[in-house]
PDB file as gemmi writes it, atoms N, CA and C in Angstrom:
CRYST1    1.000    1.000    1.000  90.00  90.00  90.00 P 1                      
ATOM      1  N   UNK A   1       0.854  -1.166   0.000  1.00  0.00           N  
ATOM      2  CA  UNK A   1       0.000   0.000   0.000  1.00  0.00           C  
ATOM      3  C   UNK A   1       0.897   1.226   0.000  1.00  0.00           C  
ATOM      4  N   UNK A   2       0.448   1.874  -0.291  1.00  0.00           N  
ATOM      5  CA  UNK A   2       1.140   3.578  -0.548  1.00  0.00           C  
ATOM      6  C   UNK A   2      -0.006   4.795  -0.138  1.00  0.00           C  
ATOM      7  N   UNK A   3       0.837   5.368   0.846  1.00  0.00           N  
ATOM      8  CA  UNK A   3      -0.006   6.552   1.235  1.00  0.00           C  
ATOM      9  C   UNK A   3       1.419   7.883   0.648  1.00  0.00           C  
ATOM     10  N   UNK A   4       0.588   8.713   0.203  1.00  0.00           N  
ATOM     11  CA  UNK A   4       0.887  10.615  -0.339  1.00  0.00           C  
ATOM     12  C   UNK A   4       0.734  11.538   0.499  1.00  0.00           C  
ATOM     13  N   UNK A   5       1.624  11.950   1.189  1.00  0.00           N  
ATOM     14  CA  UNK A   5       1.023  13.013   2.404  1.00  0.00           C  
ATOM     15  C   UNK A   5       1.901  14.514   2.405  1.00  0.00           C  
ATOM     16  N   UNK A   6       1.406  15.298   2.686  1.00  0.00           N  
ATOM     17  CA  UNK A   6       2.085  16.285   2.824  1.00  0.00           C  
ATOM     18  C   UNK A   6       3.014  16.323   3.920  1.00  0.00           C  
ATOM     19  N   UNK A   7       4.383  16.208   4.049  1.00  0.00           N  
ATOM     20  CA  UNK A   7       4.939  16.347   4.671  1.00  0.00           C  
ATOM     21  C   UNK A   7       5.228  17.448   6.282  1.00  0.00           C  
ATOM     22  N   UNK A   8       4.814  18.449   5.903  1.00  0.00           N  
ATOM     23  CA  UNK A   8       3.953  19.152   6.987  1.00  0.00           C  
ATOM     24  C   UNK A   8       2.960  18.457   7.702  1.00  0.00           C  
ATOM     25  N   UNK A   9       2.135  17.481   7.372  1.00  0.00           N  
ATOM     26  CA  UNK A   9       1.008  16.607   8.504  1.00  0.00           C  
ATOM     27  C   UNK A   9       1.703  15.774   9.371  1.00  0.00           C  
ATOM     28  N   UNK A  10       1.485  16.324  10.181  1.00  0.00           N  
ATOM     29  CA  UNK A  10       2.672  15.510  11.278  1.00  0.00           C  
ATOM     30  C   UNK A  10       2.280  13.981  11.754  1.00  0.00           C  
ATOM     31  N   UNK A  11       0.888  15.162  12.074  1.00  0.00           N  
ATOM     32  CA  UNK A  11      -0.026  13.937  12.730  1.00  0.00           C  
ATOM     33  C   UNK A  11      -0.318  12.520  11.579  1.00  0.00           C  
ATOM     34  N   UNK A  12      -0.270  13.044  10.136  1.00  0.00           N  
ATOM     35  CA  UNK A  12      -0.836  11.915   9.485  1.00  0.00           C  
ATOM     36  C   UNK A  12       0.423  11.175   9.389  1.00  0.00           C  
ATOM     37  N   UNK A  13       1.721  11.466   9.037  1.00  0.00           N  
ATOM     38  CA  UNK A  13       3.084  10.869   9.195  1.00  0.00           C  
ATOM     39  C   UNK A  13       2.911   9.955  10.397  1.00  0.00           C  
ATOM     40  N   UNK A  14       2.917  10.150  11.338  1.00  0.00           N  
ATOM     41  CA  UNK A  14       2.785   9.145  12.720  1.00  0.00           C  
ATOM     42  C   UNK A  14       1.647   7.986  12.487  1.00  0.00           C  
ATOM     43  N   UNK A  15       0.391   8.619  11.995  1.00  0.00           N  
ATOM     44  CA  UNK A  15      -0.399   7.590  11.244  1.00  0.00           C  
ATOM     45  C   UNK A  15       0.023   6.253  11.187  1.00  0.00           C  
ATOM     46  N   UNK A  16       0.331   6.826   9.797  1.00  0.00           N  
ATOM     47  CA  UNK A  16       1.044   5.764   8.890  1.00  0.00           C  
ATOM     48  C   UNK A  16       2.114   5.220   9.129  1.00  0.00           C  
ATOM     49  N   UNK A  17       3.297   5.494  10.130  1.00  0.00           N  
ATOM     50  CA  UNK A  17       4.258   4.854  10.626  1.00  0.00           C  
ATOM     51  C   UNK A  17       3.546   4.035  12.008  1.00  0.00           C  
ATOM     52  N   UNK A  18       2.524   4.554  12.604  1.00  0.00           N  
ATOM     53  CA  UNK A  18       1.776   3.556  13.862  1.00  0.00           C  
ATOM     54  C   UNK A  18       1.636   2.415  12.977  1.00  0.00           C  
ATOM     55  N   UNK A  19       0.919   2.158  11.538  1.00  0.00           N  
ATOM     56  CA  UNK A  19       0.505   1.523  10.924  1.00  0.00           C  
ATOM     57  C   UNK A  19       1.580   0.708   9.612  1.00  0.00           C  
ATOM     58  N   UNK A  20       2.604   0.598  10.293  1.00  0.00           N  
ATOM     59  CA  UNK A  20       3.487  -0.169  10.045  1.00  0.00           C  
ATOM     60  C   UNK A  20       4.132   0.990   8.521  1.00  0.00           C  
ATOM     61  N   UNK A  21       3.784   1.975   8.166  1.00  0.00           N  
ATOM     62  CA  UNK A  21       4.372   2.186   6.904  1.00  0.00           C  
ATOM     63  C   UNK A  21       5.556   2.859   6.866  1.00  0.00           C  
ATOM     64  N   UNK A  22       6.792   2.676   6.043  1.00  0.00           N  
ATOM     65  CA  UNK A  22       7.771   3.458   5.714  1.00  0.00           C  
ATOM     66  C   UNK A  22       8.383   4.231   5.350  1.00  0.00           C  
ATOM     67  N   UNK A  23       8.874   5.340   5.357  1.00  0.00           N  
ATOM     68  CA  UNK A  23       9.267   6.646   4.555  1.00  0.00           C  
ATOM     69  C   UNK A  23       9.622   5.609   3.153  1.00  0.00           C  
ATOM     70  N   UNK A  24       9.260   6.144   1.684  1.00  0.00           N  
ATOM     71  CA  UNK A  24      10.042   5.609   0.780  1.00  0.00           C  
ATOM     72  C   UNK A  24      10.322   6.113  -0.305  1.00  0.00           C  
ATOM     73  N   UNK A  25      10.413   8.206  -0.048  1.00  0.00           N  
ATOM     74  CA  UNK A  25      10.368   8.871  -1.395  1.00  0.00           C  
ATOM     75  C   UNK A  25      10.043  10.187  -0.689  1.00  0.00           C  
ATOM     76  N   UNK A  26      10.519  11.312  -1.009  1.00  0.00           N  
ATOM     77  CA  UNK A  26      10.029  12.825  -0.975  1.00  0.00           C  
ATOM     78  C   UNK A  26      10.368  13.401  -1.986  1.00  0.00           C  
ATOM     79  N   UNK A  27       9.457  14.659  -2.624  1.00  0.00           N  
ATOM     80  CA  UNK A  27       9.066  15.213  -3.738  1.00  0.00           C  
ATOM     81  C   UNK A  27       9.264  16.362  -3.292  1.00  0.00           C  
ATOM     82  N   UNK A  28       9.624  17.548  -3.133  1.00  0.00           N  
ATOM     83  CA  UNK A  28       9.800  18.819  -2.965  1.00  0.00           C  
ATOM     84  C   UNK A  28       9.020  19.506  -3.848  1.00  0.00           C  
ATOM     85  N   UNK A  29       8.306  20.310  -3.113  1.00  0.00           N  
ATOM     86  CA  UNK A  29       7.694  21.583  -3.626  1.00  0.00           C  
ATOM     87  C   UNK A  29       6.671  20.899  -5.295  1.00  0.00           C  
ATOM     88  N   UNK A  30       5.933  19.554  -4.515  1.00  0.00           N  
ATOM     89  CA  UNK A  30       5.119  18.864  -4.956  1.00  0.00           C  
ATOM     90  C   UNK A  30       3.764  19.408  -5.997  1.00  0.00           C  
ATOM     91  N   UNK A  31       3.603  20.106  -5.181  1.00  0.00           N  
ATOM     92  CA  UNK A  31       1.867  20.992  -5.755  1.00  0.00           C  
ATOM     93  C   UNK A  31       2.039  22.317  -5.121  1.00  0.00           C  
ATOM     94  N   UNK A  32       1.529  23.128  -5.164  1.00  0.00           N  
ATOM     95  CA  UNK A  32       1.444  24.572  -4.253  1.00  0.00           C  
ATOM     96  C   UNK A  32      -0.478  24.568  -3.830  1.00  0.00           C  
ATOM     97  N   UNK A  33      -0.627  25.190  -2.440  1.00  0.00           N  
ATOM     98  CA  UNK A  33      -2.321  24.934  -2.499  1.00  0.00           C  
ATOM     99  C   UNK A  33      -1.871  26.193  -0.919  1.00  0.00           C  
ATOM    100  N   UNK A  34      -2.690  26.764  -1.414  1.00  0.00           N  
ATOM    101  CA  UNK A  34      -3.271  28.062  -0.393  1.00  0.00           C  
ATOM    102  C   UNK A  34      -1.679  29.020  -0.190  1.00  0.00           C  
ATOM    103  N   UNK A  35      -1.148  29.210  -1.172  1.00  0.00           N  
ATOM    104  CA  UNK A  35      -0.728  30.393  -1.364  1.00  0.00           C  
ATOM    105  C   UNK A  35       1.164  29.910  -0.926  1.00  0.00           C  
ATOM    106  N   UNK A  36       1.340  28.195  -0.788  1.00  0.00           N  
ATOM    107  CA  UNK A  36       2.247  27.940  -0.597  1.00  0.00           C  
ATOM    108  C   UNK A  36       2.822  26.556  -1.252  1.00  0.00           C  
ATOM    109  N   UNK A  37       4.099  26.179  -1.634  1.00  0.00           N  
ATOM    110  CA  UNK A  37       4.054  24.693  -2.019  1.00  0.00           C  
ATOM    111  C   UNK A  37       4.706  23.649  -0.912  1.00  0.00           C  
ATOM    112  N   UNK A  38       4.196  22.500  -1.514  1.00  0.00           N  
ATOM    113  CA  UNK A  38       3.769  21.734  -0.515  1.00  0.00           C  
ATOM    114  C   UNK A  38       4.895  20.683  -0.952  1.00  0.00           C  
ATOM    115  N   UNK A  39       5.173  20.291   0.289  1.00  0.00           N  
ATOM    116  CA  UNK A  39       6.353  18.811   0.200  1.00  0.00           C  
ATOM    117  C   UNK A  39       5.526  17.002   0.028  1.00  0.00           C  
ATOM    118  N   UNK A  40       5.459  16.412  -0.667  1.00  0.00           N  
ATOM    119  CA  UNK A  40       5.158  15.401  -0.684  1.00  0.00           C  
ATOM    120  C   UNK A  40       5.892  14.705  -0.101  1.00  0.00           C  
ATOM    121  N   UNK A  41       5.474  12.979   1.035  1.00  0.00           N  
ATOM    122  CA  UNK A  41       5.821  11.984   1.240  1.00  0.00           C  
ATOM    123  C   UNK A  41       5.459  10.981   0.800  1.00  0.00           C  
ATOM    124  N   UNK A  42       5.778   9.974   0.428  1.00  0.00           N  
ATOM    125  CA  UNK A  42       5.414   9.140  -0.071  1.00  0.00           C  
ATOM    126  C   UNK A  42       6.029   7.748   1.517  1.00  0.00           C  
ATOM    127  N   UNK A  43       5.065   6.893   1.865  1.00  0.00           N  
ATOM    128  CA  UNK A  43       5.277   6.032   2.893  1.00  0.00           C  
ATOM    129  C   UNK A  43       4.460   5.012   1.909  1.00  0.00           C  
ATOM    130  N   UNK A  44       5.337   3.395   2.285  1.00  0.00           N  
ATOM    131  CA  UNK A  44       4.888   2.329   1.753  1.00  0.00           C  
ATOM    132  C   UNK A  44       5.304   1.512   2.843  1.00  0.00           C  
ATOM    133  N   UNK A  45       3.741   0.635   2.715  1.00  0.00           N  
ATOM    134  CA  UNK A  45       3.318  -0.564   4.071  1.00  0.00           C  
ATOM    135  C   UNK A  45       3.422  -2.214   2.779  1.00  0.00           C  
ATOM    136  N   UNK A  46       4.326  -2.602   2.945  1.00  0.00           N  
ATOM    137  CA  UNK A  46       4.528  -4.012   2.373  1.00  0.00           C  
ATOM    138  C   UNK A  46       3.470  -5.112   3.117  1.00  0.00           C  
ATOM    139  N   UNK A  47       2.715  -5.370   1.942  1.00  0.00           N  
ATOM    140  CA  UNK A  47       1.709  -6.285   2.725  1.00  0.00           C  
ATOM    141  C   UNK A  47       2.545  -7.958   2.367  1.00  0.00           C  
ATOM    142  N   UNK A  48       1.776  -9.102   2.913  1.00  0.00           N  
ATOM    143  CA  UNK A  48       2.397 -10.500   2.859  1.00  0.00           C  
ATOM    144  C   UNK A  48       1.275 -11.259   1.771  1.00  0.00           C  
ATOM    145  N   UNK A  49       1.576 -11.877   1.224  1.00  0.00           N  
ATOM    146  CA  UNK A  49       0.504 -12.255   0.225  1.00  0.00           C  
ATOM    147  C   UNK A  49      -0.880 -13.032   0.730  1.00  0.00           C  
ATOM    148  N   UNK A  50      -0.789 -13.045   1.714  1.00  0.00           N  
ATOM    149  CA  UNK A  50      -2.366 -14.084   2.401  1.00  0.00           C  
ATOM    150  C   UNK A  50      -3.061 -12.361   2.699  1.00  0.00           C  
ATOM    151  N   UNK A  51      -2.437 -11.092   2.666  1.00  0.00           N  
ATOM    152  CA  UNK A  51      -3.363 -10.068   3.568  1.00  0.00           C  
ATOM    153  C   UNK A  51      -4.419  -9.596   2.069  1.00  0.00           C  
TER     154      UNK A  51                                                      
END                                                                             
């Protein structure tokens, strides 16, 4: 699985690392949205093939 987050969401970063996922990529100055641009993360959760 792959979650996209803005790197600024702190809270959603912790998320997704509670939930087993990994840093595995950042994008700088990704999109711009409300008058600023935004850092992308990219976190990936390796699933096992029975999930």
């Amino acid at each position: 699985m792959i979650g996209a987050i803005d790197l600024e969401n702190i809270a959603s970063l912790r998320l997704h690392q509670t939930f087993g996922f990994q840093e595995s990529g950042i994008i700088k100055q990704a999109g711009y949205k409300f008058d600023r641009w935004l850092d992308l993360a990219f976190y990936q959760r390796l699933l096992a093939t029975n999930e």
